[in-house]
VEXTOR-71511 format. One record per residue (C-alpha): residue number from 1; x, y, z; residue in three letters. Coordinates in nm, 4 decimals. Example, Ala and Ser with C-alpha at 12.3 -4.5 7.8 and 13.67 -1.06 7.14 Angstrom:
2
site n = 1; u = 1.2300; v = -0.4500; w = 0.7800; res = ALA
site n = 2; u = 1.3670; v = -0.1060; w = 0.7140; res = SER
! end
This chain:
163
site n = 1; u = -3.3424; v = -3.8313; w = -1.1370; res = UNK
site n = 2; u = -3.0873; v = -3.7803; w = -1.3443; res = UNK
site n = 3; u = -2.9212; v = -4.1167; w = -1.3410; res = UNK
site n = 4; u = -3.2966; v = -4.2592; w = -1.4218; res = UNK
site n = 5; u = -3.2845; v = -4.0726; w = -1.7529; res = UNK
site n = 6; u = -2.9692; v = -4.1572; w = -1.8205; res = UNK
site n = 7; u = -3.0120; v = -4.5227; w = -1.7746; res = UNK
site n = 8; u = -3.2487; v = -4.5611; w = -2.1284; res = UNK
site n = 9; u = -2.9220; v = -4.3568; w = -2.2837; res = UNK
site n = 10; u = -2.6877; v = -4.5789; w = -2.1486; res = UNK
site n = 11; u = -2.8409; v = -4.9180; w = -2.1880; res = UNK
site n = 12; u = -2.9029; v = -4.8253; w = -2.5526; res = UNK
site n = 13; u = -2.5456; v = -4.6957; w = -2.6411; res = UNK
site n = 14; u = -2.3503; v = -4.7741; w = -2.3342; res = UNK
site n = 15; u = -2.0435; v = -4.5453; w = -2.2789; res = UNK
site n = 16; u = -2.0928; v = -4.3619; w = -2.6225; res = UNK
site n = 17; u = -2.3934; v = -4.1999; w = -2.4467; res = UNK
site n = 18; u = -2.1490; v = -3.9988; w = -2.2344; res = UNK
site n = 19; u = -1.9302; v = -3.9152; w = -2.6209; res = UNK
site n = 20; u = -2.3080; v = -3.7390; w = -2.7269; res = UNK
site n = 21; u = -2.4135; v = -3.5761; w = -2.4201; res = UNK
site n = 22; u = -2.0594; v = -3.4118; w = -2.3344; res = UNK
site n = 23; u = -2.0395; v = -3.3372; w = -2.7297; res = UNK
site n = 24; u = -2.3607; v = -3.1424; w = -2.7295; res = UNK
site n = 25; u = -2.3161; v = -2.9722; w = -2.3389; res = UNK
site n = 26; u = -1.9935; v = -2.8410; w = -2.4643; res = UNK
site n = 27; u = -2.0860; v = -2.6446; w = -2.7398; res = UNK
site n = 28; u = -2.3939; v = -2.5137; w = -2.5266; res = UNK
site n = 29; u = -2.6818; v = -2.7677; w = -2.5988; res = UNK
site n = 30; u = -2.8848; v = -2.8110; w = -2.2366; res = UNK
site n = 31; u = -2.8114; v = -3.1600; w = -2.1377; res = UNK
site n = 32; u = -2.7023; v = -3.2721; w = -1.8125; res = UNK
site n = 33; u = -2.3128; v = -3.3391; w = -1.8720; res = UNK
site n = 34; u = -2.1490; v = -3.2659; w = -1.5165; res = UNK
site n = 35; u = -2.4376; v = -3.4431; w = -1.3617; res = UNK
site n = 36; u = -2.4544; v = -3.7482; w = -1.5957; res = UNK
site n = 37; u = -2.0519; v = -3.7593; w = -1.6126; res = UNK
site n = 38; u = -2.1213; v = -3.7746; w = -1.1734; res = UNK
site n = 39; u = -2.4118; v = -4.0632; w = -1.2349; res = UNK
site n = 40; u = -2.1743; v = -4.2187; w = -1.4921; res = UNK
site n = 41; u = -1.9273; v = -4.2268; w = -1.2360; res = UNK
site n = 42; u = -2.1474; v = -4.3820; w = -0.9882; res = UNK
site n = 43; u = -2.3064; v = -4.6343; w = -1.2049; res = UNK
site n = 44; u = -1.9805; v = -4.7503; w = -1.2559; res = UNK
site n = 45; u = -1.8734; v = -4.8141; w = -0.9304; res = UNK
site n = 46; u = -2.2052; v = -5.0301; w = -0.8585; res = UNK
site n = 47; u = -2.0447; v = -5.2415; w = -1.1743; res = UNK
site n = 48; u = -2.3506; v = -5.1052; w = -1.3907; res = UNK
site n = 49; u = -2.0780; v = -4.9423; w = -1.6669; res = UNK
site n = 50; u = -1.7181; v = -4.9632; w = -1.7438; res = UNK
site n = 51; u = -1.5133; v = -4.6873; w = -1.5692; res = UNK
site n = 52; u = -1.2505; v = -4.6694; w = -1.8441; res = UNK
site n = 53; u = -1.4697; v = -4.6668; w = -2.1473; res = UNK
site n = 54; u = -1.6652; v = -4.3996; w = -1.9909; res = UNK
site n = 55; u = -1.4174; v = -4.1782; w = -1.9113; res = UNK
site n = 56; u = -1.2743; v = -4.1788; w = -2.2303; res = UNK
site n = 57; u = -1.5677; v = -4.1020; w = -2.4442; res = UNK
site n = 58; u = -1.6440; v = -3.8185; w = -2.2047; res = UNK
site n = 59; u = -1.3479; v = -3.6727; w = -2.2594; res = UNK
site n = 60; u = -1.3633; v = -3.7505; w = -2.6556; res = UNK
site n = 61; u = -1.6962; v = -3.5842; w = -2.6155; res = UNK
site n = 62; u = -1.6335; v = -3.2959; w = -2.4462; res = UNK
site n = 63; u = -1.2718; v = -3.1847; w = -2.6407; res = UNK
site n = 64; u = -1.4728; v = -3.2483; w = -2.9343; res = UNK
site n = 65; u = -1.7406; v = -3.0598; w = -2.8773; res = UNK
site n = 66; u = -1.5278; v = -2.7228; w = -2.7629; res = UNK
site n = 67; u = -1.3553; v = -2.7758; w = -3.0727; res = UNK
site n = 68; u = -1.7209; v = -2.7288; w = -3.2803; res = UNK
site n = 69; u = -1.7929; v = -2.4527; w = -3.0284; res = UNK
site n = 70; u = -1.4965; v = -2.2799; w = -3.1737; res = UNK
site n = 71; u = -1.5064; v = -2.3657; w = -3.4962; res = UNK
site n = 72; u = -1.8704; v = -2.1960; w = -3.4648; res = UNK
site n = 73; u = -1.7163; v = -1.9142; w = -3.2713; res = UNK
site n = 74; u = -1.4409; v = -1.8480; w = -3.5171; res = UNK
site n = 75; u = -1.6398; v = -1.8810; w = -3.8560; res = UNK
site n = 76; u = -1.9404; v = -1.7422; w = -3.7160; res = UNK
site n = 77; u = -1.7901; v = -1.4598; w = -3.5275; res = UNK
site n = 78; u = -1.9451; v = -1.2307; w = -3.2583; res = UNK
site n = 79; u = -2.2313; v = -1.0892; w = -3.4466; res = UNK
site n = 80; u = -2.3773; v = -1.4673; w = -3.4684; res = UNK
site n = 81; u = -2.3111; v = -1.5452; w = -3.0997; res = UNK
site n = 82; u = -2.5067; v = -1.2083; w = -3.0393; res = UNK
site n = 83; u = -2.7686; v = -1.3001; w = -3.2826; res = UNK
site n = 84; u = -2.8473; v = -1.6636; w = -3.1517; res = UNK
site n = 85; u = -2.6539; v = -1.6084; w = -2.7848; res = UNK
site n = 86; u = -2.9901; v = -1.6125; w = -2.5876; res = UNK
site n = 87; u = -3.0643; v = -1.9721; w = -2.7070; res = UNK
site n = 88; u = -2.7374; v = -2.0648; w = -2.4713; res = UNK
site n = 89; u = -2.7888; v = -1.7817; w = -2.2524; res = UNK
site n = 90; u = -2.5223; v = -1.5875; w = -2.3776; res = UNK
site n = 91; u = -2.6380; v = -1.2238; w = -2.3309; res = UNK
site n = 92; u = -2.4483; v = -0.9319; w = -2.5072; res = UNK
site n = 93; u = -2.3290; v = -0.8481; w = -2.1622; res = UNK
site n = 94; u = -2.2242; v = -1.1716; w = -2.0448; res = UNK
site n = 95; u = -2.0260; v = -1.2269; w = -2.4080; res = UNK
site n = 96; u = -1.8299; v = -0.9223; w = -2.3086; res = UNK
site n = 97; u = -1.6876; v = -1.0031; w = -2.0201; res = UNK
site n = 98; u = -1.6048; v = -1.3283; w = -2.1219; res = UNK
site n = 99; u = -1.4458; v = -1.1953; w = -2.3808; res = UNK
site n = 100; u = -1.2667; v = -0.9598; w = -2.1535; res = UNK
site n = 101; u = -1.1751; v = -1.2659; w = -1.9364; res = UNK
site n = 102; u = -1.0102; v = -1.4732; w = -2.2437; res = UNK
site n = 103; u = -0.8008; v = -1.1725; w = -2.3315; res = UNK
site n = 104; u = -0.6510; v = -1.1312; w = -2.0286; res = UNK
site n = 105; u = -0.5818; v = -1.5144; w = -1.9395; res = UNK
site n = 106; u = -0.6758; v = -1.6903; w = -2.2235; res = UNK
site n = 107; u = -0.4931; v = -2.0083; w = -2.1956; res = UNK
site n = 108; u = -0.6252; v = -2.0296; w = -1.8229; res = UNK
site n = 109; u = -0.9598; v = -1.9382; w = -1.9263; res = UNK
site n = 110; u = -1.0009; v = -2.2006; w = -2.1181; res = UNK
site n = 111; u = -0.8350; v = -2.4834; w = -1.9230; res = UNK
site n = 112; u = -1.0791; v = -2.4094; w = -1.6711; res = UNK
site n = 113; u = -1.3800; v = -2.2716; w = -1.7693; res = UNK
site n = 114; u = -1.4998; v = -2.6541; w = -1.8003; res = UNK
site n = 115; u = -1.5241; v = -2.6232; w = -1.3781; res = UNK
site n = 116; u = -1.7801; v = -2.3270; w = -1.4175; res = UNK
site n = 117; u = -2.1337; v = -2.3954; w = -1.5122; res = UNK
site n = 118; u = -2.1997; v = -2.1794; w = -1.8229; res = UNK
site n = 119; u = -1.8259; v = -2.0991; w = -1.8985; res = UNK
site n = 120; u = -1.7737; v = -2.4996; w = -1.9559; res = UNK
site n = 121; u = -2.0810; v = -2.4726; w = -2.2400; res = UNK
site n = 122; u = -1.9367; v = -2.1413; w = -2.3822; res = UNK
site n = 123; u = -1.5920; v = -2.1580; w = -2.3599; res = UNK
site n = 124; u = -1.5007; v = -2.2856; w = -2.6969; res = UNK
site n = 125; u = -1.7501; v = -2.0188; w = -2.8649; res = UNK
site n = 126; u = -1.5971; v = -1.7399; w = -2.7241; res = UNK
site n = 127; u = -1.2752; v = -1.8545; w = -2.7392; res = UNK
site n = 128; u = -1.3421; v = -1.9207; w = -3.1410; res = UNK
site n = 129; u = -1.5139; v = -1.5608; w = -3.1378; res = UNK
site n = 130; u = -1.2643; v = -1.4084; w = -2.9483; res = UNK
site n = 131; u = -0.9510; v = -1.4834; w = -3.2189; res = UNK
site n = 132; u = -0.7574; v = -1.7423; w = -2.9884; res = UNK
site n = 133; u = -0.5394; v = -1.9125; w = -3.1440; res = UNK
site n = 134; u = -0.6891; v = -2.2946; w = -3.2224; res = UNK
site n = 135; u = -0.2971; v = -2.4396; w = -3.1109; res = UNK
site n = 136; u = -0.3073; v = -2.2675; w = -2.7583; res = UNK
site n = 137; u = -0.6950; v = -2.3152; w = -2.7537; res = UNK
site n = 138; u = -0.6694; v = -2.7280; w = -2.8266; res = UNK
site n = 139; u = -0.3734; v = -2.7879; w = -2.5599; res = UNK
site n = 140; u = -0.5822; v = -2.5663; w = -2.2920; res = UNK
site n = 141; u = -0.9085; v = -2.7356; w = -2.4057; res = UNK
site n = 142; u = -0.7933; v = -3.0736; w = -2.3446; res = UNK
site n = 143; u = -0.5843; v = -3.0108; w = -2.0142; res = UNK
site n = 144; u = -0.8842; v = -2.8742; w = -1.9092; res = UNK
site n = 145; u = -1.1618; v = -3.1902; w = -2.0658; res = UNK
site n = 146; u = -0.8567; v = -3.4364; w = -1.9011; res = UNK
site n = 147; u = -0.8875; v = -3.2499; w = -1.5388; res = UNK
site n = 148; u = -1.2672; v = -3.2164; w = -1.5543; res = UNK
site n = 149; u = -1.3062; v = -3.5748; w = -1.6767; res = UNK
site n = 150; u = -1.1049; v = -3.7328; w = -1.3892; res = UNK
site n = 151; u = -1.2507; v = -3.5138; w = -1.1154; res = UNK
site n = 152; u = -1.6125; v = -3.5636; w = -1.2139; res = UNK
site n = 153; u = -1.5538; v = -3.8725; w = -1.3444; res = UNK
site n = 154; u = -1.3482; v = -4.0800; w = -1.1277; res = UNK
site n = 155; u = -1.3616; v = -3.8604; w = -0.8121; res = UNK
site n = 156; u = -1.6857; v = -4.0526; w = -0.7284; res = UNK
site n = 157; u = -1.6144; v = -4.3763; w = -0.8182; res = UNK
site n = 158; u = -1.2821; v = -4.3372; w = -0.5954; res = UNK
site n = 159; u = -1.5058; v = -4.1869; w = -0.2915; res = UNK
site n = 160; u = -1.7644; v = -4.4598; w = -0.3007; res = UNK
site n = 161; u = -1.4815; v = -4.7020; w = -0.2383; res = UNK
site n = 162; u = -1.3211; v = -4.5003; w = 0.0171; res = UNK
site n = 163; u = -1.5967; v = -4.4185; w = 0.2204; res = UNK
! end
């Protein structure tokens, strides 16, 4: 289902449909970015897309896009996550112990919170909210868009061609 919806997106704009919908999912729009990035993935190993290009605007897309989560996180602040939160389910309670999570491993929160539905959309608003650093949070946000990228990304292209 998923890969039928993203077929119009990617016959229209190719691998820069993966740049928008991992730029959107990672500041907590609801599009389908782990599942498209898997479809992506899979399209290109039946030679429907380019691999490379792929990759590389999903990863574009998504450090991007935790960079405008923070940026909305860090100008914005805590009272306007808990003002528009519920829009990216981000309850008052769930805000909390996220934030409680990024204080205590902050740089490992962030690296991989992209491997944890919700946490991946939210990670660069709370972090932004939450007073990290934008130095630490940038090298944790794109070890973590590089990992993410290659295992959703590649890691099923390779396992068509193993198995």
């Amino acid at each position: 289902m998923v890969e039928e919806y993203l077929q119009h997106w990617i016959s229209q704009y190719g691998p820069f449909a993966y740049f928008f919908i991992l730029y959107f999912e990672s500041f907590g729009a609801p599009v389908p970015g782990e599942s498209g990035l898997i479809a992506g993935s899979l399209l290109a190993a039946a030679g429907k897309l380019d691999l490379l290009p792929m990759l590389l605007c999903a990863f574009t897309g998504s450090v991007l896009g935790d960079c405008t989560g923070y940026a909305i996180g860090h100008f914005g602040g805590e009272k306007l996550l808990l003002r528009y939160g519920h829009y990216v389910k981000l309850t008052p309670q769930r805000l909390e112990k996220f934030q409680n999570m990024l204080d205590k491993r902050g740089f490992f929160f962030v690296a991989t919170a992209r491997f944890i539905v919700v946490l991946r959309q939210l990670n660069g608003l709370i972090a932004g909210s939450g007073g990290m650093a934008f130095p630490k949070f940038l090298v944790a946000n794109i070890i973590g868009a590089a990992a993410w990228t290659l295992v959703w990304g590649g890691g099923p292209y390779l396992v068509k061609f193993l198995f």
